[in-house]
C-alpha positions as CSV (number, residue, x, y, z in Angstrom):
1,X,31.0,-39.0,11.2
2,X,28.2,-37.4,13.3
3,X,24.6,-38.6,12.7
4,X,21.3,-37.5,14.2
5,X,18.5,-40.0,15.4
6,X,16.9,-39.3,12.1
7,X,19.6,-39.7,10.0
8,X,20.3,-43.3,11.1
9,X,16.3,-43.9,10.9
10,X,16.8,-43.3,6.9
11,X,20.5,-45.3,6.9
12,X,19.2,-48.5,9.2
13,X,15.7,-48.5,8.8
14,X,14.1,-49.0,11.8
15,X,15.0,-47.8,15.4
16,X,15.4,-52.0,15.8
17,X,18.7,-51.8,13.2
18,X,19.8,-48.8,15.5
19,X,20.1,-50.8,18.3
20,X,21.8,-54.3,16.9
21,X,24.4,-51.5,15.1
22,X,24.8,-50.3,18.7
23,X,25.4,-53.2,20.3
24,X,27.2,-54.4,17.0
25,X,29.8,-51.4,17.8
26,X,29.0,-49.7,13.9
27,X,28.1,-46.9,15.7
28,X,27.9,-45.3,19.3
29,X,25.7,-43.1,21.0
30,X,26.9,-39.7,21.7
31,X,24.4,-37.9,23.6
32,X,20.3,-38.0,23.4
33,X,19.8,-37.5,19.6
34,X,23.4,-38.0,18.2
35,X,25.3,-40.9,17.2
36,X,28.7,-41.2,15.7
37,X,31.1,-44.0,14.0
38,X,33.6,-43.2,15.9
39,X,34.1,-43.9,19.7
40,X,35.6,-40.4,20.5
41,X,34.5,-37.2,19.0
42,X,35.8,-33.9,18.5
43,X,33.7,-31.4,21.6
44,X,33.5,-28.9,18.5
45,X,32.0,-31.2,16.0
46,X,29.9,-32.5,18.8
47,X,28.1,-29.0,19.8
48,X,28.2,-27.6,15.9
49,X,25.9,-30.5,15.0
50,X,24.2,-30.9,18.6
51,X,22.9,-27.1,17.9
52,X,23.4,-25.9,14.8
53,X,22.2,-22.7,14.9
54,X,25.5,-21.8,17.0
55,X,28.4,-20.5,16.8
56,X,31.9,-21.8,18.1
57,X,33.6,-18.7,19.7
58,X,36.1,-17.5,22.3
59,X,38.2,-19.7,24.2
60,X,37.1,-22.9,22.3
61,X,37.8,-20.8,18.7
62,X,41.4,-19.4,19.8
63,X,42.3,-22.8,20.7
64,X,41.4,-24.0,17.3
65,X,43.1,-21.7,15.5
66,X,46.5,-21.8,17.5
67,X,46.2,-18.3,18.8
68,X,46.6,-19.5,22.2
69,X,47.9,-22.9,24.1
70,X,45.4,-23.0,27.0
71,X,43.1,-26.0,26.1
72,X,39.3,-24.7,27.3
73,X,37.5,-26.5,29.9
74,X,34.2,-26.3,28.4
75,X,33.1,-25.3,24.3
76,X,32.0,-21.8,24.0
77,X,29.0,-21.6,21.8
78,X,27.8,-18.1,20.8
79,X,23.2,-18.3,20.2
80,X,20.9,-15.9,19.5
81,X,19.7,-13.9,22.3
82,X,16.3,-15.5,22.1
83,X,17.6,-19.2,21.8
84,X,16.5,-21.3,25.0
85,X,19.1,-21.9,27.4
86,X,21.2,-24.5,26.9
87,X,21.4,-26.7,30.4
88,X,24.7,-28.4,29.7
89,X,27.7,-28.6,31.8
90,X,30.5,-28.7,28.9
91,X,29.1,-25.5,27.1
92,X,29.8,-21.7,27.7
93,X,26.3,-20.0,26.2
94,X,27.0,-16.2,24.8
95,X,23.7,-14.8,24.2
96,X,23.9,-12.9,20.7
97,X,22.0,-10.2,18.9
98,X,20.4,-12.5,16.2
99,X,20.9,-10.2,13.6
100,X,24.8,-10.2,14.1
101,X,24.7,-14.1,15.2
102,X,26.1,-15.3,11.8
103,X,28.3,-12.9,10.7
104,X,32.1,-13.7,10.4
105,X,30.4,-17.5,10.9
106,X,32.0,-20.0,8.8
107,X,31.7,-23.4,8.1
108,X,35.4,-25.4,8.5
109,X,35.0,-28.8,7.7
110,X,36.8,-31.1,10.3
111,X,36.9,-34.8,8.5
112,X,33.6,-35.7,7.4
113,X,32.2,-33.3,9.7
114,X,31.6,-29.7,9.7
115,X,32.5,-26.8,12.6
116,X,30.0,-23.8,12.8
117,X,33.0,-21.3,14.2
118,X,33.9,-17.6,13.7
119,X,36.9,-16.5,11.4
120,X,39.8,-14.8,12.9
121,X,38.4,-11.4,11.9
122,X,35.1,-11.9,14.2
123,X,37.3,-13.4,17.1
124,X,39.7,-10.5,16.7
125,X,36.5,-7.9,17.3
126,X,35.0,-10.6,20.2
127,X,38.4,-10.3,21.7
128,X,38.5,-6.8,21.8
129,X,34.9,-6.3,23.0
130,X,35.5,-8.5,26.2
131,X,38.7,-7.5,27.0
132,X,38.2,-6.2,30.2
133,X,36.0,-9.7,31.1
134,X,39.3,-12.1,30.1
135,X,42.4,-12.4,32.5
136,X,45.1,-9.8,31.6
137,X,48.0,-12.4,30.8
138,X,45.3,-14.1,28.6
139,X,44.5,-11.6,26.8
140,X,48.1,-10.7,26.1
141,X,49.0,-14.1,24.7
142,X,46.3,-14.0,22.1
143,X,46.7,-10.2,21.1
144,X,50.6,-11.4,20.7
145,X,49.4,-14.7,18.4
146,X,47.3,-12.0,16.8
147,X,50.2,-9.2,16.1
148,X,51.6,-12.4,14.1
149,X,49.0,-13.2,12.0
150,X,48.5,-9.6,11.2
151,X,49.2,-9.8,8.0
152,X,46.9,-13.1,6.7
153,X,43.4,-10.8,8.9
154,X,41.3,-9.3,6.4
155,X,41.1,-5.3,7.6
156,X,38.2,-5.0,5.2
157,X,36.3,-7.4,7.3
158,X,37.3,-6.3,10.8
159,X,36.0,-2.9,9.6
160,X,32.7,-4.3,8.8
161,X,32.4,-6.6,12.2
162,X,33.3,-3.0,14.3
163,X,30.8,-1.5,12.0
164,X,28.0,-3.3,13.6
165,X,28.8,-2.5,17.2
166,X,27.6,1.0,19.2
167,X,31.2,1.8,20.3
168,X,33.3,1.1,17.1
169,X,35.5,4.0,17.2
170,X,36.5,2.5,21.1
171,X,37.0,-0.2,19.9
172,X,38.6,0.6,16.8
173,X,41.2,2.6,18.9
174,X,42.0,-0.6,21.3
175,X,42.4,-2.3,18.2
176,X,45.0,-0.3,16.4
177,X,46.9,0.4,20.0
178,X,47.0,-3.1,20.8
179,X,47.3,-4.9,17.6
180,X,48.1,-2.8,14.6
């Protein structure tokens, strides 16, 4: 499980107990501020409590949901358009509309831990907005995992996601040509 600095302030008592369960191997540090009982973490749960205001998207949520094989480099994190940049090497930022941030945003829980990610619905939209920004045979392999899924995605949803977005009857055409 994930803790913040805090968190382990209220569990050991004193920044003192934090260190002797350090060295003590009960718990390991993570990065500046997060702490964890195990020695490796899942990148996901990492960035979902490292910034929990984001949102797991793209790459790093296709590969979660098996709609793809390709393993992502780094973690895609969708913020809001106003959130500060985030200067770290392993994350993908995608600046957000804020009011549009949290829709289709669930919360999966992985262990004792918890994934801030998109549903398949929002990805499906996502995937059909950027299209023209991913590689072709990409793209292709997802849309395929997609056309075999169609059946569990929730049209009611996808119709409200495309709903929020200037070009919906575009993209509402690329999605029942290339899925549907």
């Amino acid at each position: 499980m994930l803790y913040s600095h805090s968190e382990l302030l209220n569990k050991y008592g004193s920044r003192y107990n934090i260190k002797k369960a350090i060295e003590a191997k009960e718990i390991y540090k993570v990065e500046k501020g997060i702490y964890s009982d195990k020695k490796v973490i899942d990148p996901l749960v990492l960035y979902s409590k490292r910034y929990p205001s984001g949102v797991i998207t793209m790459d790093s949520a296709f590969y979660y949901y098996d709609l793809t094989d390709v393993i992502p480099d780094k973690v895609y994190l969708a913020t809001a358009s106003n959130y500060r940049t985030i200067k770290n090497n392993k994350i993908v930022q995608i600046f957000t509309n804020k009011n549009i941030l949290n829709i289709g945003k669930e919360q999966i829980k992985n262990g004792e831990d918890t994934i801030n990610i998109y549903n398949k619905e929002r990805l499906l939209v996502e995937l059909i907005r950027k299209r023209k920004q991913i590689p072709f045979d990409y793209y292709k392999e997802i849309i395929a995992n997609y056309r075999e899924i169609v059946d569990e995605l929730d049209m009611e949803k996808i119709e409200k996601y495309l709903s929020l977005f200037k070009n919906d009857l575009n993209l509402s055409e690329a999605l029942q040509r290339e899925v549907f």
